[in-house]
N, C-alpha and C positions, 0 to 999 in steps of 0.2 A: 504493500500500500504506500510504502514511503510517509517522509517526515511529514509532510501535506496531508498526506491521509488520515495519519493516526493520530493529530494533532488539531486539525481543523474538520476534517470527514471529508471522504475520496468522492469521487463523483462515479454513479454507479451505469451501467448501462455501457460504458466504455474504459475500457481496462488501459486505455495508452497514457491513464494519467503516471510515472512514474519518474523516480530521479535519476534511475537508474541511465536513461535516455532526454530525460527533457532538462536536467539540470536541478539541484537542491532548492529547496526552499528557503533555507535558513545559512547564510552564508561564515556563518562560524562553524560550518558541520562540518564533519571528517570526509565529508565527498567533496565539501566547495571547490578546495584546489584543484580536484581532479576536472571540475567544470571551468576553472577560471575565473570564480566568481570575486575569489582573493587575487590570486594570481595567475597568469599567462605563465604557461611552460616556454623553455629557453629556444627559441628557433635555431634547430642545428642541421636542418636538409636545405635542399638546394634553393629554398627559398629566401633563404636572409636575404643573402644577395643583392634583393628586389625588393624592401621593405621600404617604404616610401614615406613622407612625409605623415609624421603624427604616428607613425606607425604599421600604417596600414600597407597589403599587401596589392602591388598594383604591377603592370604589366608583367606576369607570371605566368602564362600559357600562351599557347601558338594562337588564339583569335587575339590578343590585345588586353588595353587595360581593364584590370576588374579589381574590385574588391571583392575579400576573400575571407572565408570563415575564421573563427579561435581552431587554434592545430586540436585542441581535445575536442571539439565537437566529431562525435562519430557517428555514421552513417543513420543508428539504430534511432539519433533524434529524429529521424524523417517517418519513421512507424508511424505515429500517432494521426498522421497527415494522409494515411491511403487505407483502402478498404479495398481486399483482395474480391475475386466475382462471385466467389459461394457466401461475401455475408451476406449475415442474416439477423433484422434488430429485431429488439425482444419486442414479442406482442403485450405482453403487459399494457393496460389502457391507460394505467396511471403510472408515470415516471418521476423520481426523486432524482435532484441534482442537489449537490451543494459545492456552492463559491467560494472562495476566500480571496478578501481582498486584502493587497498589502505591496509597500512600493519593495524594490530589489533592484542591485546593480547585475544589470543585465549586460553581458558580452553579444553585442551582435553583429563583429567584426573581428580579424583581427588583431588583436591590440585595440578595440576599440571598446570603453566600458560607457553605457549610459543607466542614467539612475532613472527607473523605470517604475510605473506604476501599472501592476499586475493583477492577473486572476489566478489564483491560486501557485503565484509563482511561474507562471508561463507567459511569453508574447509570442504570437495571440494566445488567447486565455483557450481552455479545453473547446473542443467540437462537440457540441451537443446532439444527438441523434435521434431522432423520435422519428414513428407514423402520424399520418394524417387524421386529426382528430384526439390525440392522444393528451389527455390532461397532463401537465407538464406543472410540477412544484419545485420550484427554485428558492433554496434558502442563500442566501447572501449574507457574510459576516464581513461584518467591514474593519478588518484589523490596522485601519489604518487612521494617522492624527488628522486627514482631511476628508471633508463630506464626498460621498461619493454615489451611484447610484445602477440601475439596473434598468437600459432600457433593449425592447425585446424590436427588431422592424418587424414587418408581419400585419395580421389581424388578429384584435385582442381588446380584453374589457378595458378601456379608458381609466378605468382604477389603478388596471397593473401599467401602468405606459412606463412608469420607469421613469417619471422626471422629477422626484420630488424626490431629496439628499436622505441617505442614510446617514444618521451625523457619525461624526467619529467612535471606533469602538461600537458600532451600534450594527442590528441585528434586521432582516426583512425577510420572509417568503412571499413569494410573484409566484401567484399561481393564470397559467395563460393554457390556451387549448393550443396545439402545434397546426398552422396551417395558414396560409395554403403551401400547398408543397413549393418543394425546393430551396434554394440557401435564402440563410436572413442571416444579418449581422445583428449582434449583440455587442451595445457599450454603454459606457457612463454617459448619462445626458446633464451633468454638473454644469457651469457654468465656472469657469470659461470655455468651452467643449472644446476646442480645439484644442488646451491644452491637455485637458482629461484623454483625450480620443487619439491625441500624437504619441501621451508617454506612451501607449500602451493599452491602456483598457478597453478591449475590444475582443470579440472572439468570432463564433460561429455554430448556429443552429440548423440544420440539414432535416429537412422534411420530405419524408419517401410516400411517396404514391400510392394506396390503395393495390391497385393494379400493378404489381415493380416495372421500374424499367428494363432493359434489356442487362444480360449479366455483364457487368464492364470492371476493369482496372480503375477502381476512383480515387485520386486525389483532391483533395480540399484543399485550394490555394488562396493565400491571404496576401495581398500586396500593401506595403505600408513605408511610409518614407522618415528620416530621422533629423532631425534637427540636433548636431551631437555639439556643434560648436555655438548654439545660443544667439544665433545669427539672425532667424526669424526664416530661417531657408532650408531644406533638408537639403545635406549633403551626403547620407548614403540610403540607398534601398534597399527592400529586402522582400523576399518568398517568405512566408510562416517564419519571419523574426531574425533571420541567419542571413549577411550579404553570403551571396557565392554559394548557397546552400545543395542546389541542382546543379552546379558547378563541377562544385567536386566530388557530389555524389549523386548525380543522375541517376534519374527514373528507370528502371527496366524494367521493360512491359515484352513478352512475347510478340512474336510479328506474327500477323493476321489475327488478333485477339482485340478486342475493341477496349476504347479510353476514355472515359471521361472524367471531366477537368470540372470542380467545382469554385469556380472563381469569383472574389471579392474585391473591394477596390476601397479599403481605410485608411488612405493616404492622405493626410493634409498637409495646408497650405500651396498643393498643387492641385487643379479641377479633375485632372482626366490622365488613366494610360489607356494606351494600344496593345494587347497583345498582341504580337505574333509568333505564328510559327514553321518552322522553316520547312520547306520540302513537303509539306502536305496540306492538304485544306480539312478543313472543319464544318460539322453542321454545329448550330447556334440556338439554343435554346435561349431567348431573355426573357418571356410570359412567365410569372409567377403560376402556380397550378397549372400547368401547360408539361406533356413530356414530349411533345411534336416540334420539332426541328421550324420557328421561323426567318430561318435563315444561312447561309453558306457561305465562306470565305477562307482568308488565311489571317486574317486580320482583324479584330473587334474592340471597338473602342468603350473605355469600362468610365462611368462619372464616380465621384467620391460618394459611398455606400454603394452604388452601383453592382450588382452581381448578374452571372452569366454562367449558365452550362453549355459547355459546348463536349463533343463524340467526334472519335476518329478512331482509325484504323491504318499502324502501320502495315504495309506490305512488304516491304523492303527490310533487312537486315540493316544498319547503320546511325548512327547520330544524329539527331532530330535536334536543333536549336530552338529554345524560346527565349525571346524576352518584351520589354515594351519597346514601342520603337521610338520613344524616347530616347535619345543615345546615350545623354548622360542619366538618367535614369540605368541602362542595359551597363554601362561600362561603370555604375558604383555600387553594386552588389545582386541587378535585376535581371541576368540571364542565368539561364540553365542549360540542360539538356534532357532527352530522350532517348534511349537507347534500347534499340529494336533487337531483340536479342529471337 
């Protein structure tokens, strides 16, 4: 269950909450170091080298400049982030979650630490997973000295909307019905919201169809950008909280086995990305309660909260790039890959 679990209460219904892979809670524990939460281990591969201003890791591979993960983060952090094609959520009609909220210095570069306001010790906060219809109770413990809050996007009783402060140290269950399908973002709707919504506090609620969709490789992708130097500008980006994340540890999915992409867009102080992706096109889901494909490209352009499913299929054996086509967004921590295996 990890120090989150047995300390604040795990989040049940999805077992990837662990420290084992997502990093400790508590940064005076016997695992921080091994996360970096204290400290960054000594760079002694071929990368020093190429360690760039502030620290960071930048022109480092054959496409160009990128930034790059902390060297401890291991592949195993990307679990929590994909649902292989036999799952299967629990029918249970009524679902317990529990939150904890609390700030943490977060590694989401390397060498690069920001002091971060979290759900239960993660950016983004746990993926929530429910069916369509399914009564959903969220407790929310607010361990932290500022007001903070729970709001759900979606349809949902105006009581629970999430905008009114849990004060500090203080305690709420949000009770909401999950629906309509497909992604909703979950975050603090405090005021000043940008800043509540940039450190950090933000996650993801995933609403499945009555009828399932087709069996796919699914990733839950979060896009969010960082303001590390106080500047009023993000200057790095990142996938689910890690620049470089799909980088250096790409996606494999079997070729001729289908994909889909659960994508978010909690980026501020910038309106809009693009994804794209490279060598293959995509069908485009962006109808909320909808699983029918309105649209087809290689490109999709996502607004702030903005979400999109989109499905593909590689045929080809080889390396699949994504990123936004934002450039400098793609070259400070926002491409990845695919890897057609």
């Amino acid at each position: 269950m990890g120090f989150v679990g047995s300390l604040f209460g795990s989040i049940k219904f999805n077992s990837r909450n662990s420290e084992e892979i997502c990093g400790p809670s508590d940064p005076t524990s016997s695992v921080a170091t091994n996360f970096g939460v204290v400290t960054t281990p000594t760079v002694t591969d071929n990368y020093q080298n190429s360690i760039g201003a502030g620290g960071s890791l930048r022109g480092t591979n054959t496409y160009g400049s990128m930034a790059h993960p902390p060297f401890f983060i291991k592949e195993e952090y990307t679990q929590r982030f994909y649902y292989p094609p036999n799952y299967k959520n629990s029918t249970q009609k009524i679902k317990d979650f529990n939150l904890n909220l609390f700030p943490l210095s977060m590694n989401i570069a390397h060498n690069v630490n920001y002091p971060a306001w979290t759900f239960d010790g993660l950016v983004p906060g746990p993926v929530l997973r429910a069916n369509l219809g399914d009564k959903l109770r969220i407790h929310v413990k607010n361990s932290s000295p500022d007001p903070h809050s729970l709001h759900f996007h979606g349809t949902h009783d105006p009581l629970e909307d999430g905008w009114e402060p849990i004060p500090a140290f203080g305690e709420r269950t949000y009770q909401i019905e999950a629906g309509p399908i497909g992604l909703h973002p979950y975050h603090c709707h405090v005021p000043p919201l940008m800043v509540h919504t940039a450190k950090g506090l933000y996650g993801a609620l995933l609403v499945d169809p009555p009828i399932k969709r087709k069996p796919a490789h699914e990733f839950v992708l979060t896009f969010s950008g960082w303001d590390t130097k106080g500047k009023g500008k993000n200057d790095y980006y990142t996938w689910n909280g890690i620049a470089g994340i799909y980088d250096r540890y790409p996606m494999k999915v079997p070729v001729g086995e289908r994909v889909r992409f659960y994508i978010q867009n909690m980026m501020e102080r910038e309106p809009i990305i693009t994804f794209h992706l490279h060598a293959q096109t995509f069908d485009i889901i962006r109808s909320l309660g909808s699983i029918i494909p309105d649209g087809h490209s290689d490109v999709v352009s996502i607004g702030q909260t903005e979400r999109v499913v989109i499905e593909f299929v590689l045929k080809k054996k080889g390396r699949y790039m994504f990123h936004p086509h934002q450039t400098h967004m793609a070259e400070n921590g926002g491409m990845g890959w695919i890897v057609a295996v």
